[in-house]
Structures are given as structure tokens and as C-alpha cells.
C-alpha positions in Angstrom: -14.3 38.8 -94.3 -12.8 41.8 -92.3 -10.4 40.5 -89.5 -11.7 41.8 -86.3 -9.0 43.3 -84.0 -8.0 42.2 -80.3 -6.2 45.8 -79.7 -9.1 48.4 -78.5 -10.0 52.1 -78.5 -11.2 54.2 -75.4 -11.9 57.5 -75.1 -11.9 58.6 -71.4 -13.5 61.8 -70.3 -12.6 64.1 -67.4 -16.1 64.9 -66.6 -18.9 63.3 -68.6 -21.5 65.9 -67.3 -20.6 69.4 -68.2 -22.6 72.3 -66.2 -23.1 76.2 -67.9 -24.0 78.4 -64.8 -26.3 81.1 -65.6 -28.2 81.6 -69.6 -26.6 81.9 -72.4 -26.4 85.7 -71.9 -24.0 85.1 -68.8 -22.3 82.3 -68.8 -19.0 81.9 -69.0 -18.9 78.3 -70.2 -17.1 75.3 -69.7 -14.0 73.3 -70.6 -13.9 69.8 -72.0 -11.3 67.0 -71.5 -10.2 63.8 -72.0 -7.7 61.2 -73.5 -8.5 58.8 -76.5 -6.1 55.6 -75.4 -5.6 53.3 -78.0 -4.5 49.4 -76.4 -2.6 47.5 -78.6 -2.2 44.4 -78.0 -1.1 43.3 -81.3 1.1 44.6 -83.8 -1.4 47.4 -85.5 -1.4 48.9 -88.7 -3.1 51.9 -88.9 -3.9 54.5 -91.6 -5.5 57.3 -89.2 -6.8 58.5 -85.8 -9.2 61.1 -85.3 -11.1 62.3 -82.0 -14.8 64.4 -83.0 -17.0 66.4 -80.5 -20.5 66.3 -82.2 -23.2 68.1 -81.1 -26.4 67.9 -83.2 -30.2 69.2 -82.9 -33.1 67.0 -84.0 -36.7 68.2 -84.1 -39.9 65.8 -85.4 -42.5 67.5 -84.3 -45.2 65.9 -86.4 -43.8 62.3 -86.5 -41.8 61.9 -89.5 -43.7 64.2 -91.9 -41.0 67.2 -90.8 -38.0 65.4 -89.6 -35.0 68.0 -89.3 -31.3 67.5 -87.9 -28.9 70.3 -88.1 -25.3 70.2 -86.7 -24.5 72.7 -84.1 -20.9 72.0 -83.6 -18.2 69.9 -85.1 -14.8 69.9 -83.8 -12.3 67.7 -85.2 -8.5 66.3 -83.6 -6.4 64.2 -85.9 -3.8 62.6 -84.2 -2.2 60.4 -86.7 -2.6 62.1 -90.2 -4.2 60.2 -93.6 -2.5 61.7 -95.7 1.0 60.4 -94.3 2.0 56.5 -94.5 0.4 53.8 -92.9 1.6 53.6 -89.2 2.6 51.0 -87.7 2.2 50.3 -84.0 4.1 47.9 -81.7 2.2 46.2 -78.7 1.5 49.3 -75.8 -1.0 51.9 -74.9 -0.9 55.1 -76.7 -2.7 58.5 -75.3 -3.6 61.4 -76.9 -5.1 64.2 -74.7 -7.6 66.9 -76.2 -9.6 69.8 -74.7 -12.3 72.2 -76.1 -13.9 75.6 -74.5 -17.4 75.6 -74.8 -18.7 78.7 -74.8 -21.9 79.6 -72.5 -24.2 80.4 -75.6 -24.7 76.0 -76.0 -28.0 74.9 -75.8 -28.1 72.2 -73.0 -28.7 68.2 -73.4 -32.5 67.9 -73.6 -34.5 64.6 -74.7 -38.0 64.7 -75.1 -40.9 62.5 -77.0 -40.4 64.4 -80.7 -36.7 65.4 -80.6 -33.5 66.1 -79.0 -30.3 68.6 -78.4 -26.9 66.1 -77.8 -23.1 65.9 -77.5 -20.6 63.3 -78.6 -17.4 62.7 -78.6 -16.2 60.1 -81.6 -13.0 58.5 -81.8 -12.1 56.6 -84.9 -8.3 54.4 -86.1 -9.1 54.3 -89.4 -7.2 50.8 -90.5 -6.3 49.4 -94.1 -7.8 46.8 -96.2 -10.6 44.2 -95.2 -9.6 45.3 -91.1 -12.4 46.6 -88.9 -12.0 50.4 -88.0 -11.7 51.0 -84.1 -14.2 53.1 -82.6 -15.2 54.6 -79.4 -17.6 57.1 -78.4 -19.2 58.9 -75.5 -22.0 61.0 -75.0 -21.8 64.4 -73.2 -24.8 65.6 -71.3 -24.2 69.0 -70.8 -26.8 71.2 -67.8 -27.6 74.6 -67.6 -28.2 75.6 -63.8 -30.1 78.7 -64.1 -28.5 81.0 -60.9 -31.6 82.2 -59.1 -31.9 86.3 -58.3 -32.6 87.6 -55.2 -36.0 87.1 -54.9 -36.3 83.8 -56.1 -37.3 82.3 -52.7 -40.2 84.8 -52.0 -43.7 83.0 -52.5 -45.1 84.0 -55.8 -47.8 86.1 -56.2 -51.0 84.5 -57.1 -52.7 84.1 -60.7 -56.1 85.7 -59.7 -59.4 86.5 -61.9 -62.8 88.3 -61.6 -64.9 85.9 -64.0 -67.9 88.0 -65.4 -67.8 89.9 -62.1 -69.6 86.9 -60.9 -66.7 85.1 -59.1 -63.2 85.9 -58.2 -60.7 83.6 -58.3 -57.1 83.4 -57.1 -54.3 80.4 -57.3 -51.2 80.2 -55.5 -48.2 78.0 -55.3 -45.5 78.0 -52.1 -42.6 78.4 -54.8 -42.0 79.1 -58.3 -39.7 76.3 -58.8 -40.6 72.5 -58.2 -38.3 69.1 -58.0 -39.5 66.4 -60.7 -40.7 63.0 -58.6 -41.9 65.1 -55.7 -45.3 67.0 -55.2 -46.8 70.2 -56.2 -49.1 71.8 -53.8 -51.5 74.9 -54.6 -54.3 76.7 -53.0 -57.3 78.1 -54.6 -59.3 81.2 -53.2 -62.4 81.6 -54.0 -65.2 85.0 -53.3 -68.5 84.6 -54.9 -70.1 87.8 -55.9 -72.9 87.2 -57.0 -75.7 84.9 -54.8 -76.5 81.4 -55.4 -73.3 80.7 -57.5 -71.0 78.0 -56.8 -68.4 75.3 -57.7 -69.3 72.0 -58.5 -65.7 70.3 -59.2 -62.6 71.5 -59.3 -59.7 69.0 -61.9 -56.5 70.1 -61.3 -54.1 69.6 -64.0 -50.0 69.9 -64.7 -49.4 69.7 -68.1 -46.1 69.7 -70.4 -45.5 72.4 -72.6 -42.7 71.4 -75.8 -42.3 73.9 -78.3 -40.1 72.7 -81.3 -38.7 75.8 -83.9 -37.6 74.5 -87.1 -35.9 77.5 -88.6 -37.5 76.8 -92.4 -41.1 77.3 -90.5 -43.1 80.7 -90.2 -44.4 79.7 -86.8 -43.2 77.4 -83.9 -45.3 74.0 -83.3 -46.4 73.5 -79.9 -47.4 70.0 -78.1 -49.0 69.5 -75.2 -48.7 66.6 -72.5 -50.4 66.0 -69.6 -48.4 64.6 -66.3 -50.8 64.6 -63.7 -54.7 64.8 -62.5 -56.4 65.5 -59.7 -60.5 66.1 -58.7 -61.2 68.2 -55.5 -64.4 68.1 -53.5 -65.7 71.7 -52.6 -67.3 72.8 -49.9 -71.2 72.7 -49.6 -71.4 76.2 -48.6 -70.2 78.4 -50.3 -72.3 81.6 -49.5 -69.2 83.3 -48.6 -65.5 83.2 -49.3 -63.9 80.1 -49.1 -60.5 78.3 -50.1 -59.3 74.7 -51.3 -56.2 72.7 -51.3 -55.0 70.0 -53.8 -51.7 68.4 -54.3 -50.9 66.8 -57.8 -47.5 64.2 -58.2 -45.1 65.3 -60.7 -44.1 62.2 -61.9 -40.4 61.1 -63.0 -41.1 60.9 -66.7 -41.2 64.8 -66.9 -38.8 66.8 -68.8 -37.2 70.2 -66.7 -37.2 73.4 -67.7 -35.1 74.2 -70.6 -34.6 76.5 -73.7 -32.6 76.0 -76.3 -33.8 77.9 -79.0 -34.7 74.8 -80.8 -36.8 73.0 -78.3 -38.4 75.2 -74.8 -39.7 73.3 -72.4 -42.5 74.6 -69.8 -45.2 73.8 -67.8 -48.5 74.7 -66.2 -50.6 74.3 -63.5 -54.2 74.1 -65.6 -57.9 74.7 -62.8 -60.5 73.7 -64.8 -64.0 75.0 -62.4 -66.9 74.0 -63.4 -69.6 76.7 -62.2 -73.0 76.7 -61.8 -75.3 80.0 -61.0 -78.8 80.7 -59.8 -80.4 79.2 -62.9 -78.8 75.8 -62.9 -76.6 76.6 -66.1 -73.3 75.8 -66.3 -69.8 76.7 -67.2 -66.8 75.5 -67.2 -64.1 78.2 -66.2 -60.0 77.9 -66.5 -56.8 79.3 -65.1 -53.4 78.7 -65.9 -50.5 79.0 -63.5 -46.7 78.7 -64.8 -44.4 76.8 -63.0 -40.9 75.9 -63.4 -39.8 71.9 -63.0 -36.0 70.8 -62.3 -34.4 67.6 -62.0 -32.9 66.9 -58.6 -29.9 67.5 -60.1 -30.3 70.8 -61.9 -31.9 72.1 -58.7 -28.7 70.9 -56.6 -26.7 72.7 -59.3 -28.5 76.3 -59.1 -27.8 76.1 -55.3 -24.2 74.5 -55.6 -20.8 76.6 -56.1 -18.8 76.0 -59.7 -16.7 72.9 -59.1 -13.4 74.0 -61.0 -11.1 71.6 -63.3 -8.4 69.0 -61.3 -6.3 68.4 -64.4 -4.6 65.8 -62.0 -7.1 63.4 -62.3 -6.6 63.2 -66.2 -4.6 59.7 -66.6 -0.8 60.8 -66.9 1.3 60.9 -70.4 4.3 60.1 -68.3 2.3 56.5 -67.6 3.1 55.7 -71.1 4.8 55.3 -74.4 4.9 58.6 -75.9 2.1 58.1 -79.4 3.5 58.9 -82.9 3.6 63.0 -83.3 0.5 64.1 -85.1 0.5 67.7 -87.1 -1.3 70.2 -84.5 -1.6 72.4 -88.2 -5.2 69.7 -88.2 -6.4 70.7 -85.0 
């Protein structure tokens, strides 16, 4: 049976959560740091160390039928070399720093119900005979805060149509950007132009729009999800112009804005009217509103300034033995 070790392997991370500011047109990026320590407790024999920063894509859109992971990045730090002798380390705490520039073309961290974009760092001691390998790894979220222009905070202008030059219809929203767990409010404007036509019911929907791109695919495969539902009463006259106001919950399960270039997600604000003219017959007439939904987080990041790098909370080399050299030729 392999002999499980009482010496350990951490990999510590300046910042866990990296943030590119502005798309991948005009970003500039963002640096990631860190130290792999390796506590030894014990005497240790070890045949290698190696630190990797993984980042992977995987996309399922139809639920296992096209399953497909590709490797977007692979970055590899070999601090003690394989091909050299077994080392051998005395009782202490070793430290190997590493950092990598991440360029602002990255597609963001994303998680959603048929696949995923993540980062990893991976840090193995590879040790000989029937020993247990030491391993340590932490995941890397990294956020895109979209920088908002100018006229980002105006109000929107409205979605409107003229349905069979029989009714006009207009939607609005206060903003063009909502926070996830909070509410959505939107107004509906409504002109009849013909007589005797009016508006039963009004559902008000949000809905999820994830759009998964597997590169081996003519066409992109699109799923849709609804969040949340609401019915409004309308008004029994309606000889004349008129408006409405609903409210629907965006609720905390709902993915944010993103686009990766493997997996976009949107969403929309779906009025379904169901219509009813002179002769009793009816209709049921749509309109679709795009919004945009951010995580508190994201949102407090498109507002925020960049936070900038304080190498001086990295844990200090001084603190420590000095680790065995390692050829920087691997890096």
C-alpha cells in the first residue's frame, strides 16, 4: 500500500479573483501570483515539483450526445527537475514564487447548466516508489467588468410596435443594466387604433438566453431558460391610450452577462398580449426587450477603479529556507 505523507503542499494565491477591465478588444489584462510552499515535516524524498495554470472550456449542449472540452491555456513551472536525481529534503518549508500575464483577450469564469469556461492552478511533488504524490490546487475565477460609455446611464429607449396597424405598443425599462437578486421593473404603453380592441392579459416573462459554439458545428445551439413570471391585470377601459406596470424578481440562480466566444450569455424581457378585437377573436401578440444582468459584484466592478498589485503581501522568501535551484530553461 502507498505510504501516505505527513509533510503537505499549498499553493497560496495573491488574489484568487482576477478582474479584465473593458472586452477583450481593450483590455490590458491582468497579472497572476502566488507561492507553491511545500511543509515538510519529515525527511522527503522527492522526484519532481511542478506548478500548472489550466484553463479549459467545456460545452454539452445536448446532454452528453456532444460533449466537447478544449484547453485554452496551459502554463507549466517546474521547480525541481525529473530528469535530475531524486531530491531529498530535510524537515522545513520551502517556497517557490511564480507569476503569469494574462492577456485581456481571456474569456472570463462562467458556469452555467450545459458547460463552463475555468482556471486552475495545479501543483504536484511527484514522489518515488509506492509514496502518494503531493497535490494542491486552486481555482481562479477570473471577471470581466465591462467599463460603461458615456451614455450608459441615460434611460433606454423603448422597444415599440404598430401590430397590424391595429395597436401600438411600446416597452420600457428605467436602465439597461440590472443587479441579479433584485427587481426588474418595466412599463408598457399602449394606443389602440382601431375601436373595440383590447387586452385581455398581459404574462410578463425574463428568460435566459445560453448560446454554446462548438467550433466542429456549422451553427451555434441556443437554450432557453425561464427565470421569472408575472400576470398583469389591465384596465377595463381601454377606449383610449393607456399604460401598465409590472415588476418581475430576478432571482439568484441567474447567470450575468458574459461572452466568451464559447458560451454568451443574454437575456430578455418576453410581453406576451393576448388581444382580442371587435369580433371576439383572438391573438396572442409578443415583444422582446434585451436587458443586461450583473452579479453585484461585476456591477461594483464596472463602477470601481483598477486595484493595482501589493507584491508585499506575497509571503516573504526571506521567511524561509532558500528551496533547491530549479532550471528557469523549463519555465
Amino acid at each position: 500500500m502507498p505510504v501516505r505523507s505527513k509533510n503537505t503542499l499549498q499553493v497560496l494565491l495573491s488574489n484568487d479573483t482576477l478582474t479584465l477591465r473593458g472586452s477583450p478588444e481593450e483590455s490590458a489584462g491582468c497579472i497572476l501570483t502566488g507561492t507553491v510552499i511545500l511543509n515538510v515535516v519529515e525527511p522527503l524524498k522527492v522526484k519532481s515539483l511542478r506548478l500548472t495554470f489550466l484553463g479549459t472550456v467545456m460545452v454539452d449542449a445536448n446532454d452528453g450526445d456532444s460533449r466537447k472540452e478544449l484547453v485554452l491555456t496551459k502554463k507549466q513551472w517546474v521547480f525541481l527537475d525529473p530528469n535530475s536525481a531524486t531530491y531529498w529534503l530535510k524537515p522545513n518549508q520551502y517556497k517557490y514564487d511564480f507569476g503569469i500575464v494574462l492577456s485581456g483577450d481571456f474569456p472570463e469564469s462562467v458556469y452555467v447548466r450545459h458547460g463552463f469556461v475555468n482556471y486552475k492552478v495545479i501543483a504536484v511533488a511527484e514522489r518515488p516508489g509506492l509514496h502518494f504524490n503531493l497535490k494542491a490546487q486552486r481555482v481562479v475565477d477570473i471577471k470581466r467588468a465591462i467599463l460603461h460609455p458615456a451614455d450608459s446611464w441615460i434611460t433606454p429607449h423603448p422597444t415599440m410596435t404598430n401590430w397590424e396597424n391595429r395597436l401600438y405598443l411600446s416597452i420600457s425599462v428605467p436602465t439597461s443594466s440590472f443587479i441579479i437578486g433584485k427587481d426588474l421593473p418595466f412599463s408598457l404603453m399602449v394606443t389602440p387604433l382601431e375601436p373595440k380592441i383590447t387586452i385581455a392579459r398581459v404574462k410578463g416573462l425574463l428568460r435566459e438566453v445560453v448560446t454554446y459554439t462548438i467550433h466542429d458545428q456549422q451553427a451555434p445551439l441556443t437554450r432557453y431558460y425561464g427565470l421569472s413570471i408575472t400576470y398583469l391585470n389591465c384596465p377595463d377601459d381601454q377606449s383610449s391610450e393607456w399604460e401598465l406596470h409590472g415588476t418581475l424578481t430576478i432571482p439568484r440562480r441567474a447567470s450575468h452577462f458574459c461572452n466568451t466566444g464559447f458560451i454568451r450569455v443574454s437575456h430578455q424581457l418576453l410581453l406576451e398580449h393576448l388581444v382580442i378585437d371587435a369580433k371576439r377573436m383572438s391573438k396572442v401578440v409578443c415583444m422582446v426587450l434585451p436587458v443586461t444582468l450583473q452579479s453585484s459584484i461585476h456591477h461594483e466592478l464596472a463602477q470601481s477603479p483598477p486595484s493595482y498589485l501589493d507584491y508585499h503581501e506575497l509571503p516573504a522568501l526571506e521567511a524561509s529556507i532558500l528551496p533547491p535551484p530549479y532550471d528557469s530553461s523549463k519555465l
